[in-house]
ZAVOKOL-473239 format. One record per residue: residue in one letter; x, y negated, z negated of N, C-alpha, C, O in turn. Coordinates in nm, 4 decimals, always signed. Layout:
BEGIN
NODE   residu         nx         ny         nz        cax        cay        caz         cx         cy         cz         ox         oy         oz
NODE        A          X          Y          Z          X          Y          Z          X          Y          Z          X          Y          Z
...
! end
This chain:
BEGIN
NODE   residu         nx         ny         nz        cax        cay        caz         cx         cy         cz         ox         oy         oz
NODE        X    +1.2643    -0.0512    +0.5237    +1.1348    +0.0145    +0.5286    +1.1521    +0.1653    +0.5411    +1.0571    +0.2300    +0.4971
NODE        X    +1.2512    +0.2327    +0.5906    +1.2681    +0.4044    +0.6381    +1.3328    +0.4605    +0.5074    +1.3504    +0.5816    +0.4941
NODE        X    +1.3660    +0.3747    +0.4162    +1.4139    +0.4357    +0.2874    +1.2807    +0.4557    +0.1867    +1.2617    +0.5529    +0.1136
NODE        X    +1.1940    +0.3396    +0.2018    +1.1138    +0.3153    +0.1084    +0.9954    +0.4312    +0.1786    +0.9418    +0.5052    +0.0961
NODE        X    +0.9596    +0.4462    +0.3072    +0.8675    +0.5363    +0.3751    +0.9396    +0.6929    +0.3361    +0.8660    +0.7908    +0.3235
NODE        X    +1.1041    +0.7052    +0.3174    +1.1258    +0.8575    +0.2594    +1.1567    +0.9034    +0.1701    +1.1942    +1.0140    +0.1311
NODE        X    +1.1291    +0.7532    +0.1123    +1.1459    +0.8035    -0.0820    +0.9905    +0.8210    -0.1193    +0.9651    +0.8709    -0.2290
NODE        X    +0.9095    +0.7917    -0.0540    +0.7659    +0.8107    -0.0419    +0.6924    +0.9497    -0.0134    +0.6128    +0.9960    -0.0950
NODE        X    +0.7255    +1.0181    +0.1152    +0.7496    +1.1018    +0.1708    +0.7948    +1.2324    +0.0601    +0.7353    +1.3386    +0.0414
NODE        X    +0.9177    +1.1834    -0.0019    +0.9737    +1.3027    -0.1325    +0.8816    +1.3474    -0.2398    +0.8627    +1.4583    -0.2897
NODE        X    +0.8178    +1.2043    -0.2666    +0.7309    +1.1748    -0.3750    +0.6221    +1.2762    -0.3518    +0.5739    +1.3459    -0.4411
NODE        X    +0.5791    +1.2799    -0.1961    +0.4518    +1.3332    -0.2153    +0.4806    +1.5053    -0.1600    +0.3869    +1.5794    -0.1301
NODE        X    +0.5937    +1.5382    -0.1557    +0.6493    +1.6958    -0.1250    +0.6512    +1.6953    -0.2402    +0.6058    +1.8093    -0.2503
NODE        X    +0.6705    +1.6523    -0.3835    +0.6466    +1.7213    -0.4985    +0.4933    +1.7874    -0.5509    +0.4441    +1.8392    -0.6511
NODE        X    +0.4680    +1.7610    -0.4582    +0.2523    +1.7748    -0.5038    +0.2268    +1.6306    -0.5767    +0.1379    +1.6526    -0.6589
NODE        X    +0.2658    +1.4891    -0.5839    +0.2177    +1.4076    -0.6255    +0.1215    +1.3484    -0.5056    +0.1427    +1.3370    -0.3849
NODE        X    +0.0027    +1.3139    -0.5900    -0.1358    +1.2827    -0.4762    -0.1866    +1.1819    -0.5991    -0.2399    +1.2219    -0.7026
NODE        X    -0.1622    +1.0591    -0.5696    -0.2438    +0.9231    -0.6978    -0.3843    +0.8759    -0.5949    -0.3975    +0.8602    -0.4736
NODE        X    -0.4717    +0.8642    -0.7070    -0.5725    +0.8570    -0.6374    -0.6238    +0.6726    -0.6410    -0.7117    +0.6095    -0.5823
NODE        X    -0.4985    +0.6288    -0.7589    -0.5167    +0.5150    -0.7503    -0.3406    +0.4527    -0.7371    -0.2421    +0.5233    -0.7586
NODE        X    -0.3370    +0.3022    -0.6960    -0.2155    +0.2604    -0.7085    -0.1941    +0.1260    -0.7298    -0.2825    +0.0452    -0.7015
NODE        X    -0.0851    +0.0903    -0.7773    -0.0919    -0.0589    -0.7699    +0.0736    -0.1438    -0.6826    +0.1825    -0.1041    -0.7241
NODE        X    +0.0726    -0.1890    -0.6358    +0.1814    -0.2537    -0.5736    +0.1742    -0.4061    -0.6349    +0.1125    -0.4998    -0.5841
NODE        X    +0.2516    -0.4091    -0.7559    +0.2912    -0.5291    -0.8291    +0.4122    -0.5986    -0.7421    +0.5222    -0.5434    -0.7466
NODE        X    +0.3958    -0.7205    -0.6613    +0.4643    -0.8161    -0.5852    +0.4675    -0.7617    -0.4679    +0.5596    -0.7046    -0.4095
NODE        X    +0.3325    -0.7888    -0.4291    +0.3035    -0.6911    -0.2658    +0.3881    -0.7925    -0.1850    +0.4665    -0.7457    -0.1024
NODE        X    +0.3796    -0.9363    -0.2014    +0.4169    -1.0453    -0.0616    +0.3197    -0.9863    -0.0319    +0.2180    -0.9672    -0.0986
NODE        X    +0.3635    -0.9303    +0.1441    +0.3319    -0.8927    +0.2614    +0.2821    -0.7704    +0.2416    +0.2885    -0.7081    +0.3475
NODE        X    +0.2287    -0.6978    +0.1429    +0.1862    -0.5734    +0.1646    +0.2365    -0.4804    +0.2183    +0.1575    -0.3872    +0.2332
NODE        X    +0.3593    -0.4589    +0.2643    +0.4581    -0.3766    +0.3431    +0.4627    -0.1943    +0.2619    +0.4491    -0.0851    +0.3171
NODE        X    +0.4898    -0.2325    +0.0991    +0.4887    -0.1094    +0.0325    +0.3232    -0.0677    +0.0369    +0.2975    +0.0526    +0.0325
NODE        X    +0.2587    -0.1237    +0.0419    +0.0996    -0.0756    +0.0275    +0.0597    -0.0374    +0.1694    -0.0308    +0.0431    +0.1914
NODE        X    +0.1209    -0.0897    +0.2523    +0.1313    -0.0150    +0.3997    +0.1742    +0.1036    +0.4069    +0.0998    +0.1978    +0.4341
NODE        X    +0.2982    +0.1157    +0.3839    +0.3577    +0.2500    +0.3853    +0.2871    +0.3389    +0.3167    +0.2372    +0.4327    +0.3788
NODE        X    +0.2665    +0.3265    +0.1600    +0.2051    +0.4250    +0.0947    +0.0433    +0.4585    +0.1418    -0.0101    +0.5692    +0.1494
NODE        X    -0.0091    +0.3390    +0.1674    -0.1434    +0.4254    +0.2493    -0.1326    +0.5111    +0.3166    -0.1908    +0.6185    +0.3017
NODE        X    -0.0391    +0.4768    +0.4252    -0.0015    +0.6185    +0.5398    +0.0454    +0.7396    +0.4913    +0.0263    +0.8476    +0.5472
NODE        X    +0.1027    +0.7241    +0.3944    +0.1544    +0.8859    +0.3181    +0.0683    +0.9138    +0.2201    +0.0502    +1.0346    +0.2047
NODE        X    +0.0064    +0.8399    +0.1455    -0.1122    +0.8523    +0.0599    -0.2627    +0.8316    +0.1253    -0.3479    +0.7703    +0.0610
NODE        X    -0.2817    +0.8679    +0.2132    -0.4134    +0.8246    +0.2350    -0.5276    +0.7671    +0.1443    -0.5665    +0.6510    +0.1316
NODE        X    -0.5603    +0.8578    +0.0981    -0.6632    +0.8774    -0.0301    -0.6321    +0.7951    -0.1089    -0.7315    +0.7449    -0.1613
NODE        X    -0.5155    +0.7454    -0.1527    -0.5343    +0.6482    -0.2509    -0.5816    +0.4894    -0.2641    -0.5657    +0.4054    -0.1755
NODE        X    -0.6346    +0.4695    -0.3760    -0.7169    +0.3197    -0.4039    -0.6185    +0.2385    -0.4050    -0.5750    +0.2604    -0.5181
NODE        X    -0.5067    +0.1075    -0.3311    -0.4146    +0.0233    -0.3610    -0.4242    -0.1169    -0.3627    -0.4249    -0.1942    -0.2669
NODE        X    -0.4344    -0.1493    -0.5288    -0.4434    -0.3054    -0.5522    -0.3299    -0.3421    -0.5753    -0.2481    -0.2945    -0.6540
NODE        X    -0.3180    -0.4668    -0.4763    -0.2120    -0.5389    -0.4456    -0.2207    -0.6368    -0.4940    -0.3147    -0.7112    -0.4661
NODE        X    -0.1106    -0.6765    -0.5977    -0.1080    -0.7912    -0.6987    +0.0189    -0.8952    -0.6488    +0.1351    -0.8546    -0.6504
NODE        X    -0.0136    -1.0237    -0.6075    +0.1142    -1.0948    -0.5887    +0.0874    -1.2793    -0.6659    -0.0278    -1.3204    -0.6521
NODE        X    +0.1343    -1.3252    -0.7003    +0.1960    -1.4381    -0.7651    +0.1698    -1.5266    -0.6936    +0.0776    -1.5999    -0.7295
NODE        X    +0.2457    -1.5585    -0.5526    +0.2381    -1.6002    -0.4607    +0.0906    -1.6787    -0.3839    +0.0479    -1.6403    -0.2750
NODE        X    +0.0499    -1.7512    -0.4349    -0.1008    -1.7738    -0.3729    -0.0975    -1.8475    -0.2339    -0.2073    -1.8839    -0.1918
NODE        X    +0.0051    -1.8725    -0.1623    +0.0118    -1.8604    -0.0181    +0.0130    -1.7718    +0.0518    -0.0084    -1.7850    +0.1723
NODE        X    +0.0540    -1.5876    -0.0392    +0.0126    -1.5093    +0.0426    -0.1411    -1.4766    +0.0065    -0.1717    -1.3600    +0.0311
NODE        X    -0.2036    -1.5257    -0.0261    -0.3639    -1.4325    -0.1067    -0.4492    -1.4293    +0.0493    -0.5360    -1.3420    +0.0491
NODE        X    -0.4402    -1.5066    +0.1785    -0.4939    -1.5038    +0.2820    -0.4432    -1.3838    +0.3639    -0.5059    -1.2884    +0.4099
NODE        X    -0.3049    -1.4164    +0.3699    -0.2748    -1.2864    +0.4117    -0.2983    -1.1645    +0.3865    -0.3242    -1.0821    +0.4742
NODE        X    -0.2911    -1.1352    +0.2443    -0.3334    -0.9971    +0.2002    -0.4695    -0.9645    +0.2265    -0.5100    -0.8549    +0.2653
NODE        X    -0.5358    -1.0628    +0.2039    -0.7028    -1.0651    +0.2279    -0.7012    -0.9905    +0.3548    -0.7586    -0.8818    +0.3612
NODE        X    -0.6281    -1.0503    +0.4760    -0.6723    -1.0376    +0.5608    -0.6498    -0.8818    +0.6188    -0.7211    -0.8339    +0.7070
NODE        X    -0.5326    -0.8070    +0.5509    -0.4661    -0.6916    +0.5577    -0.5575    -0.6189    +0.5347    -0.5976    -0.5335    +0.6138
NODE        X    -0.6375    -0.6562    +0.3464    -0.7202    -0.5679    +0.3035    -0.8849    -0.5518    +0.4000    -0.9741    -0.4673    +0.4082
NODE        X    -0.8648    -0.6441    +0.4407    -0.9991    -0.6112    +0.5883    -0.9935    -0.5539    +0.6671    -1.0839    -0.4785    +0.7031
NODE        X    -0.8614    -0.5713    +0.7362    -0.7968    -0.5022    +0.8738    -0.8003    -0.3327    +0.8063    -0.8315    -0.2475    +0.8895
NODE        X    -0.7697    -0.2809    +0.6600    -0.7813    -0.1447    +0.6773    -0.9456    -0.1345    +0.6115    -1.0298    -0.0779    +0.6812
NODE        X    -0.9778    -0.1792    +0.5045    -1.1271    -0.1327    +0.5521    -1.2238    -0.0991    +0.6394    -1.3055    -0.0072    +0.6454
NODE        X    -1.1861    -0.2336    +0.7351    -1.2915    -0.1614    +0.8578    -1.2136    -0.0410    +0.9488    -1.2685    +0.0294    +1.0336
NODE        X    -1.0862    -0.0368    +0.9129    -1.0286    +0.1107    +1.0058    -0.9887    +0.2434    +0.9557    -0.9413    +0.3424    +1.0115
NODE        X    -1.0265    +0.2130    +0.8168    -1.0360    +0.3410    +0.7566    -1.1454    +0.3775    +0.6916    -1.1520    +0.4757    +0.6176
NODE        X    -1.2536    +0.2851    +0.7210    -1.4231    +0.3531    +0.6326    -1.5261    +0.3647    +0.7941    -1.6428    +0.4037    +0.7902
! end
């Protein structure tokens, strides 16, 4: 996770600011975690395969709506 949070981190010391994103094979949403926190602003649909995680993510994507609107 501290590689993927400072290769993130680099990304956005270049002046990159996406206002949208997508995390293709979220699982656990872990990369769409991180990048919210360094991306704030950005829109991140999380696409996974996996339909045992679709509750989980659901439940992620609630947990930051109501704490970031």
């Amino acid at each position: 996770m501290n590689q993927m949070v400072a290769a993130l981190t680099r990304i956005k010391e270049t002046g990159f600011t996406p206002s949208h994103t997508l995390d293709i094979g979220a699982y656990e949403g872990d990369w769409a975690k991180a990048a919210s926190v360094i991306f704030p602003d950005t829109s991140i649909l999380m696409i996974e395969a996996q339909a045992q995680k679709q509750d989980y993510l659901e439940r992620l994507h609630q947990y930051k709506a109501s704490t970031f609107q």
